[in-house]
C-alpha positions in Angstrom: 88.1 87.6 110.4 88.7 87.5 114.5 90.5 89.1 116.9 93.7 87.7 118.2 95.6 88.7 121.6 98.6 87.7 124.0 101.3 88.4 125.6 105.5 87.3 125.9 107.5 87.6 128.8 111.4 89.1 128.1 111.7 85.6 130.6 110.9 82.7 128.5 110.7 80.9 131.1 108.0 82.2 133.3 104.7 80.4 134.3 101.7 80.8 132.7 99.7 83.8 133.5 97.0 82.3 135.0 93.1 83.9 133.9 94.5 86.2 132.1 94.6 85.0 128.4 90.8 84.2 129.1 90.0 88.1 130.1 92.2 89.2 127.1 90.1 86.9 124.6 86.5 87.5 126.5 86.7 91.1 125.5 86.7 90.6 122.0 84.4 87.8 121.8 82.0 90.6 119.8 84.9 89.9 116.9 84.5 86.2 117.1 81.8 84.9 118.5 81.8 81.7 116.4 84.7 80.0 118.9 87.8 80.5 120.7 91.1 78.8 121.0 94.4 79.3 122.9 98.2 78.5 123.0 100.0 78.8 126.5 102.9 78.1 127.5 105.9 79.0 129.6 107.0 82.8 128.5 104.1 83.3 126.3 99.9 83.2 125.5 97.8 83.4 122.7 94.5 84.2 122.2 91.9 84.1 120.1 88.6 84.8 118.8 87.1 83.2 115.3 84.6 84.4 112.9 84.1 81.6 110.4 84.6 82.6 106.9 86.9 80.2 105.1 87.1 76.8 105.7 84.3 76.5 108.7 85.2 73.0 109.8 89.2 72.7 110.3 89.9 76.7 110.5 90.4 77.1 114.2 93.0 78.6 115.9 95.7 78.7 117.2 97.5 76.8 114.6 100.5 74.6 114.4 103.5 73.5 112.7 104.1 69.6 111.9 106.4 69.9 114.5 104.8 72.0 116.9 107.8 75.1 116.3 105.7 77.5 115.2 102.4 78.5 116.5 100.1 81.0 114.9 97.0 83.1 115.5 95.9 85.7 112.1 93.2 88.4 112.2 92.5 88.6 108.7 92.1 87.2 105.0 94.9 85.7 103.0 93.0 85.8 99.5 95.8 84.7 97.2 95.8 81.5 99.6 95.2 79.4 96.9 98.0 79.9 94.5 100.5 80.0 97.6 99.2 76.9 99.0 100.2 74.9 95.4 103.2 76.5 95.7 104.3 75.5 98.9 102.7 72.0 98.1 105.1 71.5 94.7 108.2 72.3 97.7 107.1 69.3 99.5 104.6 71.4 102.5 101.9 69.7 104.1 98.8 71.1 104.9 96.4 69.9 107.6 93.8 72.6 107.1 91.8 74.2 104.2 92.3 77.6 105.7 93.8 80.2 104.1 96.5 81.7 107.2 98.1 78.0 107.2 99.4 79.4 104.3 101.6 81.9 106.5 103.4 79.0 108.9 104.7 77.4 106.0 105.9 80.6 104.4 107.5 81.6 107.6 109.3 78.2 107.7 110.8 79.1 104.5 111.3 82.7 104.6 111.7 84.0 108.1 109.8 87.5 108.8 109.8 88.2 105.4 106.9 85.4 104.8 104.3 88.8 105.0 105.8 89.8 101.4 104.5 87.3 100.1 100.8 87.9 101.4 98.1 89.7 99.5 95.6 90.3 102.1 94.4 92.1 105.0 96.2 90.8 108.2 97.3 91.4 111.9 99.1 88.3 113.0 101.1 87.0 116.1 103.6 84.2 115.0 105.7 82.7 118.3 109.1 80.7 117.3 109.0 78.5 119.7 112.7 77.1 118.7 114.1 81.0 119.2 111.5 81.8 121.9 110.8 84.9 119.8 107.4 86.2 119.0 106.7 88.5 115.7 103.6 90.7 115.1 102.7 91.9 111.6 100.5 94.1 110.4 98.9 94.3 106.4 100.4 97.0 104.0 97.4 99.3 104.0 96.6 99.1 107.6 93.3 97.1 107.2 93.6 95.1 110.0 94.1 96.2 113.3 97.2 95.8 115.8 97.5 97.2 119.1 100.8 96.7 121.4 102.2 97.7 124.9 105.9 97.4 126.0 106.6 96.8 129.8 110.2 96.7 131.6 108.7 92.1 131.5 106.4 91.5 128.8 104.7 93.1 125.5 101.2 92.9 125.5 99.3 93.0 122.1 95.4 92.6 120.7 93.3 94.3 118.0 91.8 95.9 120.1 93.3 98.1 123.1 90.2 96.6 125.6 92.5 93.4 125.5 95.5 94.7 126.7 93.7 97.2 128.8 92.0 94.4 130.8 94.9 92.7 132.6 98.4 94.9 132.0 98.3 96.8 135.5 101.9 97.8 134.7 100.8 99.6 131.5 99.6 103.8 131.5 96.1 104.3 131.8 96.2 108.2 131.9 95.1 109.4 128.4 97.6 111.1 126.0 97.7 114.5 125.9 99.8 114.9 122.9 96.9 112.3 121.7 94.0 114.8 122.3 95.8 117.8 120.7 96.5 115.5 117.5 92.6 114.3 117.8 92.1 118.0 118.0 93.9 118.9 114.6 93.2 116.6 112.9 90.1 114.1 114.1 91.6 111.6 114.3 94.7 110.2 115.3 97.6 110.0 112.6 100.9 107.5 113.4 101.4 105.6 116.4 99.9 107.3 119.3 96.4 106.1 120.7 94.7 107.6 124.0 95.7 105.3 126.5 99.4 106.7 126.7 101.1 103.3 127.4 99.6 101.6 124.0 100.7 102.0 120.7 99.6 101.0 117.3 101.8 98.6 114.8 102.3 100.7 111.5 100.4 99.8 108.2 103.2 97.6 106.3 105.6 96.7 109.7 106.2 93.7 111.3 107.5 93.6 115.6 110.1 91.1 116.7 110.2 90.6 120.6 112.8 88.0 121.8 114.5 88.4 125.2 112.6 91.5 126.1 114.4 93.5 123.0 111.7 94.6 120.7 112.6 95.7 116.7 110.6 97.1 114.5 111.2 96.5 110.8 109.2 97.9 107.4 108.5 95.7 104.7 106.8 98.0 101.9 105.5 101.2 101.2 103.2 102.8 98.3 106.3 103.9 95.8 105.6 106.7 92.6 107.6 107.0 89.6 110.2 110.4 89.6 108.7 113.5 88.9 111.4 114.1 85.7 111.4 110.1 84.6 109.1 109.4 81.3 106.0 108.9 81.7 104.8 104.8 80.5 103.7 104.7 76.8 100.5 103.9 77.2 96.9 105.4 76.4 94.4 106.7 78.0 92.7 103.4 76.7 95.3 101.1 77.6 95.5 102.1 81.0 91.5 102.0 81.7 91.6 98.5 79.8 94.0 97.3 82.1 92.7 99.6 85.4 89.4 97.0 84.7 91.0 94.2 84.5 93.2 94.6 88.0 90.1 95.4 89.6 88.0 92.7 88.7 90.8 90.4 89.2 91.0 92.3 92.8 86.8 92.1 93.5 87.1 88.2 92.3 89.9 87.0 94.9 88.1 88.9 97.8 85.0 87.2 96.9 86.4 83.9 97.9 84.7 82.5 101.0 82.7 79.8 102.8 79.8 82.0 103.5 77.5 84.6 100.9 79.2 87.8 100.4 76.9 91.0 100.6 78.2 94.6 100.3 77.6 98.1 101.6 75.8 99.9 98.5 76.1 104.0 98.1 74.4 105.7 95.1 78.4 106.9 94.2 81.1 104.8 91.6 83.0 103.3 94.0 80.6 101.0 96.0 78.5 101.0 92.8 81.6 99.6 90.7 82.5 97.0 93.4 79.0 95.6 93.3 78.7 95.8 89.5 81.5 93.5 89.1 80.9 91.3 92.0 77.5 90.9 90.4 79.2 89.2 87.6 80.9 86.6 90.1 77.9 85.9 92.3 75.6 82.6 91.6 72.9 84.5 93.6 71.4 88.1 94.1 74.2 90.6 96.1 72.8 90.9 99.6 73.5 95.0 100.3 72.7 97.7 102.3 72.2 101.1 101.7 72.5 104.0 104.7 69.9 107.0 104.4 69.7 109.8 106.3 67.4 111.9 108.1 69.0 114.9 106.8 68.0 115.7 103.3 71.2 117.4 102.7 73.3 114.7 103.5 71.0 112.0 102.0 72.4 110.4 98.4 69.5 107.8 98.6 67.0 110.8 98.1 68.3 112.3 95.4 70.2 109.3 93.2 69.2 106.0 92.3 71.4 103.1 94.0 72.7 100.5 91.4 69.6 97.9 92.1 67.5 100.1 90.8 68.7 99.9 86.9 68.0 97.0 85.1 70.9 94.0 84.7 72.2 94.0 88.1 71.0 91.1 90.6 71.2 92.6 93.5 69.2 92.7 96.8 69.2 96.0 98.6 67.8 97.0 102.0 67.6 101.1 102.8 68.4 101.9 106.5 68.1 105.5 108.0 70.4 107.2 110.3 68.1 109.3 112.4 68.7 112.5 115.1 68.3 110.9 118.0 71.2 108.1 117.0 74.0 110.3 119.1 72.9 108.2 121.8 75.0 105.7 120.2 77.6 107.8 121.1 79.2 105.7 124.0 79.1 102.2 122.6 80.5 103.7 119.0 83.3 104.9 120.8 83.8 101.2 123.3 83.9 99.4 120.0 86.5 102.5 117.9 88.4 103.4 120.9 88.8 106.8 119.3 85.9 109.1 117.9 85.5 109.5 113.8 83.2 111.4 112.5 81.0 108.4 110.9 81.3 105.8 113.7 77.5 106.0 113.8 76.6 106.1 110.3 79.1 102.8 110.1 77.7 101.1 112.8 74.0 101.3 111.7 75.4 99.9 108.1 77.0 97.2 110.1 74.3 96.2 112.2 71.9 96.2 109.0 74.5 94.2 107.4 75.4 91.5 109.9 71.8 90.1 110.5 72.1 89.3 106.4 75.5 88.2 105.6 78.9 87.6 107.3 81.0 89.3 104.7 80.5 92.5 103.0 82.6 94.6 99.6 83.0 98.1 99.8 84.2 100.9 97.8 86.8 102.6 100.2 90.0 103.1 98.8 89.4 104.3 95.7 89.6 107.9 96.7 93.4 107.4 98.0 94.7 105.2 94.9 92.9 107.9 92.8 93.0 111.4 94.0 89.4 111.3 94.3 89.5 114.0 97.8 88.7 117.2 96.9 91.7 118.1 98.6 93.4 117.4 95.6 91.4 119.9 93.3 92.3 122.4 95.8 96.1 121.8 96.1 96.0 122.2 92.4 94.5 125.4 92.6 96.6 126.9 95.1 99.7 124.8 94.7 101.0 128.0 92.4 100.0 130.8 95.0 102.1 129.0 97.6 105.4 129.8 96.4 104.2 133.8 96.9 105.6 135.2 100.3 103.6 134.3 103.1 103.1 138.4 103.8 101.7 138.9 100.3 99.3 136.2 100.7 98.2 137.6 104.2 97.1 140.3 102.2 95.6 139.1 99.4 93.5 136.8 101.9 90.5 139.6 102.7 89.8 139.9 99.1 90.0 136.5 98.0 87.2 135.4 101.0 84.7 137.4 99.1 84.7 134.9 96.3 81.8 133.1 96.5 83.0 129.3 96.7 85.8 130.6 98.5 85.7 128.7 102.1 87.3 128.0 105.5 89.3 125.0 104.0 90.6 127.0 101.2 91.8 129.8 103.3 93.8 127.3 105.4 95.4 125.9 102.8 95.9 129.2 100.9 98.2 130.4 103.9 100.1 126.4 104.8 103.7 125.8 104.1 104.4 125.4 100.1 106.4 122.0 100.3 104.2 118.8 100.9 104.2 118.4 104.4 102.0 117.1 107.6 101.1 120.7 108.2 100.3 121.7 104.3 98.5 118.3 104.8 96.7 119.0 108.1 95.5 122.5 106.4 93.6 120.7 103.5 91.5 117.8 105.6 91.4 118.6 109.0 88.1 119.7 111.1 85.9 121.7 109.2 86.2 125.0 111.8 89.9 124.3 111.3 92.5 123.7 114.2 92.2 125.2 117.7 95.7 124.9 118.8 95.8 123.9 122.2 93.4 126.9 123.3 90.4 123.6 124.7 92.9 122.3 126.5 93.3 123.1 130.5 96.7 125.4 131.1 98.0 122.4 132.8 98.1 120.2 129.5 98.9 122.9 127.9 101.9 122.5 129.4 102.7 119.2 128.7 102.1 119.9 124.8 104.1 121.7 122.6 102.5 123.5 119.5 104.8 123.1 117.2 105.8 119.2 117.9 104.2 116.8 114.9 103.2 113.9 114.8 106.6 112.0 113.5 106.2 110.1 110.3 109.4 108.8 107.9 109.2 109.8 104.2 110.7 107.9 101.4 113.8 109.3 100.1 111.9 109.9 97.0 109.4 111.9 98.5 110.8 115.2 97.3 111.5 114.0 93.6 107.3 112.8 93.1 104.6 115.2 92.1 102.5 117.0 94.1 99.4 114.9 93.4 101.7 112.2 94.2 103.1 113.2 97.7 99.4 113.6 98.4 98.5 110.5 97.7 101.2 108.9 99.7 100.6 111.1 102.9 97.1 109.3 102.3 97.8 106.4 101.8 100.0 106.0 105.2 98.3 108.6 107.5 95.0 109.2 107.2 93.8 106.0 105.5 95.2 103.4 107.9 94.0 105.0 111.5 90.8 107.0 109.8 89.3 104.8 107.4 90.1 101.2 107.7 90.3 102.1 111.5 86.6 103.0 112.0 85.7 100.5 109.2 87.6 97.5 110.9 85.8 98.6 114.4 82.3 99.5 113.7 81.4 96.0 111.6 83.6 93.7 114.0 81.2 95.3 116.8 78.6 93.3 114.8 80.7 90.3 114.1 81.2 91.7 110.1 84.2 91.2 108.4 84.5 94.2 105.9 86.4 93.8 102.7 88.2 96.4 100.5 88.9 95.4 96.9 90.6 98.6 95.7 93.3 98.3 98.1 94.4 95.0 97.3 98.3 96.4 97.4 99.0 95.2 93.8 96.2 97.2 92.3 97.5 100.2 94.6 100.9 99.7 93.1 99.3 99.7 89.6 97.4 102.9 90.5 101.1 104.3 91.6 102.1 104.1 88.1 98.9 105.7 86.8 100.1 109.4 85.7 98.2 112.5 88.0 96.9 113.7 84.5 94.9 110.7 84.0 93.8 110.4 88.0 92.5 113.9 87.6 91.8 115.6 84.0 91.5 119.4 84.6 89.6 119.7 87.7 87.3 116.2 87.0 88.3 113.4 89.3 89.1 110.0 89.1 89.1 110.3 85.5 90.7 107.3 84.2 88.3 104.6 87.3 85.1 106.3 85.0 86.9 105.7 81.8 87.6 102.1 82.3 84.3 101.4 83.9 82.7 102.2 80.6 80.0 99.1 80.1 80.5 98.2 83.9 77.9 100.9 85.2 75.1 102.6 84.0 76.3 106.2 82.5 73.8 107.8 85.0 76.6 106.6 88.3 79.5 106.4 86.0 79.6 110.1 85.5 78.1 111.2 88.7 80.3 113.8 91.3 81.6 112.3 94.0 79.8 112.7 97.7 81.8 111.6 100.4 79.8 109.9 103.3 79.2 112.1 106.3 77.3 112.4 109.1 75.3 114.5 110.2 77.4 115.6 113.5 77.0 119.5 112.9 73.3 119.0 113.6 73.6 117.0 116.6 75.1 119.2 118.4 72.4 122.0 117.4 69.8 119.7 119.0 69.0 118.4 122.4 72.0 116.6 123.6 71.2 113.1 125.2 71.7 113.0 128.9 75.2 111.6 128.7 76.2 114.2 126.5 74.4 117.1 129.0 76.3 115.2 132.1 79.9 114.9 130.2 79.9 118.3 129.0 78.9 120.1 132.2 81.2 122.5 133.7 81.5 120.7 137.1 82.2 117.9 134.8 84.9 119.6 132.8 86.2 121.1 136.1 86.7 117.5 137.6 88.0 116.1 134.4 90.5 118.7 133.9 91.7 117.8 130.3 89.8 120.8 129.0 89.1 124.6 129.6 85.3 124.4 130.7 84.1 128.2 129.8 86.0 128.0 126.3 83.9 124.1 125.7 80.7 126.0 126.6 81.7 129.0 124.3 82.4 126.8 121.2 78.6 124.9 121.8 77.2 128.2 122.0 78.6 129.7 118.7 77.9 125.8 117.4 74.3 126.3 118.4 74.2 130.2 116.9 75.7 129.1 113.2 78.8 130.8 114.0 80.8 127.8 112.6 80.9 124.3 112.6 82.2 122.5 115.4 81.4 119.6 115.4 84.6 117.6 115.1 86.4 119.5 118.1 82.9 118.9 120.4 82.6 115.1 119.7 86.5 115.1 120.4 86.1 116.6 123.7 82.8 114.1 124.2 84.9 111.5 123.6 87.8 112.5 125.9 85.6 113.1 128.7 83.8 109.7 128.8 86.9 107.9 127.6 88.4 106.5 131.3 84.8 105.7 132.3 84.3 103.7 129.5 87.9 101.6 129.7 88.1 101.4 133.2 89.5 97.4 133.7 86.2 96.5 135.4 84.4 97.1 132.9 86.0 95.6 130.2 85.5 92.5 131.7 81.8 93.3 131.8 79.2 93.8 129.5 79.7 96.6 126.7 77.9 100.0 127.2 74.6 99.9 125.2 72.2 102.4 124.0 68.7 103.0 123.3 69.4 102.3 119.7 
């Protein structure tokens, strides 16, 4: 796990850039601070930043070909390194290292770009050709790993984190992205290729970049596929499939295991962590170093209420309980320096992460399982309304009064009742977005109003399948290649490499994902119980107590922030001179929506952390300070 930066000129021949590689790589010395190592040359620089996991004596970077062709710098875990390295041996490769992204050279000598089909792992590499004088930039199927890029009329620039490209491109735009803010708006995060800074993008989950002679191509190499809706479903049982569901997954926790250093874990009192840590258990020769995150909320706090895994008998495990408290917003400002976009448990994640990193390097957890399962309770609620939808949209206007007074009717429900029948980014946006819902553009200031239109979407490409899968199905894809990449793994990737963690994922290994694909709906979710078939086949695994417990997602407790005493950043940020000078938003309609925040009269959370986030953002990114010290907080 590091970071990795750089840059190639569209003129192969141009000098070295002198200083700048060493600004690019000084900014994210917080995700290696074990060593560093660059390649430059005429035309091209690499950079890098190592956190020694696998192989700590010859796994340095940049790294070579025999023949110095190919250079290579990888953020990320190959873990079916070892059965690709005897491969590649048996063809006659030499290996100089013991690390596990030599693997990648050799396959790239063989196989061109499509070497990253052969990876099962959690990746963002830069690979320069050095006979071609063309550079490629890849990025893991799920999105784990992090790749940012920018594309001037000379050069791309590229990093995991924007901070390194921000710190020496002058040529690049700085001004934030407007279309950016109204997508943060609807949604709380940001979904495809857009970030803030309007001049840097992301790489796609599952895509690979080719840059030679200032022509850049982008090129997909996979996607999450699901069988037809009318083909036969596989003859298999319930049993069969939960027999084999276990086996993927421990075969998925044992190759992430593999590693140089101990491997700890992030513990919740829910199935998913709890089933990751139950069969890492198993594979451990010494007690599971893990961490626990309480809250001070007693609403919000699991930990209160349900017993973690340590607690019952036959698990070695080790677990510390830390406590996210009220006054952590001040952590507000160094959260977002480290996720370069607000999500709602940036905090939460980077008190787990700090716990985390003073025990271990390495750390299992149970994301993923929601997306390969249908575990979101979106999915209960398509299922309930998926019918009503194909009623006129008039008729359901109507029927809309009546059905609020239900009592478990709520604001999410009422969004969805009245979004577009087909499976779309809108029907999509109605069932997860902010809790208060979406605000159109009304924050915004009339004059980026104008620059946004309401009805433009974010742009994403749908297999040509889409339209023949399931509902369930088409859910699960849109969440597995939207919100999954720059949501979870986003924040997950940011908040522990802020602490020099490298986070690990079992359930998304892609081959158990493309198992799960195959897995029918009625077995994901039976009648309105979730992840059905994940508690059937962890029968034995965990205690009956967490197998059959409901699932609570983790939150934070950002509603009640913003009903207290705002730290003095927050007061100064969100001032209306502030918001005059700024002029992203409209400052009476920012102090309206903290006042009916403050009365109960919603939750509003989401759209106020956004417009935090927004306001401090240039402050926070401006070039001279990226090549200073991070912001810090009380914390």
């Amino acid at each position: 796990m590091c970071g990795i930066c750089g840059f190639a000129f569209a003129d192969p021949s141009r000098p070295r850039q002198q200083g700048a590689l060493e600004v690019m790589s000084e900014v994210l010395r917080h995700r290696g601070p074990d060593s560093a190592g660059s390649y430059e040359v005429s035309g091209i620089g690499l950079g890098f930043r190592r956190l020694s996991i696998i192989d700590l004596e010859t796994g340095d970077q940049p790294i070579s070909s025999e023949d110095q062709a190919v250079t290579l710098i990888c953020n990320g875990e190959i873990y079916n390194f070892v059965e690709l390295r005897k491969e590649l041996t048996d063809k006659g490769h030499r290996f100089r290292t013991r690390s596990d992204v030599e693997v990648i050279l050799h396959l790239y000598e063989d196989h061109g770009p499509d070497c990253v089909r052969f990876l099962r792992g959690m990746f963002g590499f830069a690979l320069w050709d050095n006979r071609i004088k063309r550079l490629m930039l890849a990025r893991d199927r799920l999105g784990i790993k992090p790749l940012h890029y920018a594309l001037t009329a000379e050069a791309i620039y590229f990093g995991s984190e924007q901070k390194a490209i921000l710190g020496v491109a002058e040529e690049v735009d700085r001004d934030i992205d407007v279309k950016a803010v109204r997508d943060l708006l609807a949604f709380g995060y940001l979904p495809g290729v857009r970030t803030l800074c309007r001049g840097i993008r992301r790489l796609p989950p599952a895509h690979f970049l080719l840059y030679h002679a200032g022509a850049p191509s982008l090129h997909r190499y996979w996607e999450p596929i699901f069988p037809d809706a009318h083909e036969r479903e596989e003859r298999r049982s319930p049993l069969e499939w939960a027999e084999e569901l276990r086996e993927k997954l421990s075969e998925s926790v044992r190759i992430h295991m593999r590693s140089d250093v101990p491997v700890g874990a992030w513990l919740s009192p829910g199935i998913d962590s709890s089933a990751v840590v139950a069969i890492a258990s198993r594979f451990a020769g010494a007690p599971i170093q893990s961490v626990t995150l309480g809250f001070d909320d007693p609403i919000l706090d699991e930990s209160r209420r349900f017993p973690t895994l340590d607690r019952y008998p036959g698990f070695s495990i080790d677990n510390q309980l830390v406590r996210c408290e009220p006054d952590d917003l001040e952590m507000f400002p160094r959260a977002l320096w480290h996720c370069e976009e607000p999500t709602h448990v940036m905090i939460p994640h980077m008190i787990l992460s700090k716990a985390a990193s003073q025990r271990v390097k390495v750390v299992l957890t149970g994301e993923g399982s929601d997306e390969i399962m249908g575990g979101y309770h979106w999915y209960k609620h398509d299922k309930l309304l998926g019918p009503v939808a194909r009623l006129p949209l008039g008729i359901r206007r109507l029927m809309l009064p009546l059905l609020r007074r239900l009592p478990r009717w709520s604001a999410p429900l009422s969004r969805l009742y009245l979004a577009p029948a087909g499976m779309n980014l809108r029907r999509y946006r109605a069932m997860h977005g902010p809790v208060a819902g979406p605000l159109d553009n009304a924050l915004l200031s009339p004059e980026f109003q104008r620059q946004v239109s309401s009805d433009e979407e974010p742009r994403f490409s749908l297999p040509a399948a889409f339209h023949r899968w399931r509902p369930f199905q088409q859910l699960q894809f849109l969440d597995l290649t939207v919100r999954l990449p720059e949501f979870i793994t986003h924040g997950l990737d940011r908040t522990s490499m802020a602490f020099g963690l490298e986070v690990r994922v079992p359930f998304l290994d892609h081959e158990l994902v493309e198992f799960c694909s195959r897995i029918p709906p009625t077995l994901k979710m039976r009648g309105f119980r979730e992840k059905y078939i994940l508690r059937e086949a962890l029968r034995g695994v965990l205690p009956e107590e967490i197998r059959t417990r409901k699932k609570r997602p983790l939150s934070a407790p950002v509603q009640h922030w913003w009903r207290r005493a705002l730290p003095q950043f927050a007061e100064d940020s969100l001032s209306q001179r502030s918001l005059r000078e700024k002029g992203y938003f409209q400052p009476a309609f920012v102090k309206e929506l903290l006042d009916r925040h403050r009365r109960g009269e919603g939750n509003y959370g989401s759209h106020l952390s956004t417009v935090l986030a927004v306001q401090i953002w240039q402050d926070l990114f401006r070039p001279q300070l990226l090549s200073a010290q991070r912001p810090r907080s009380s914390s």
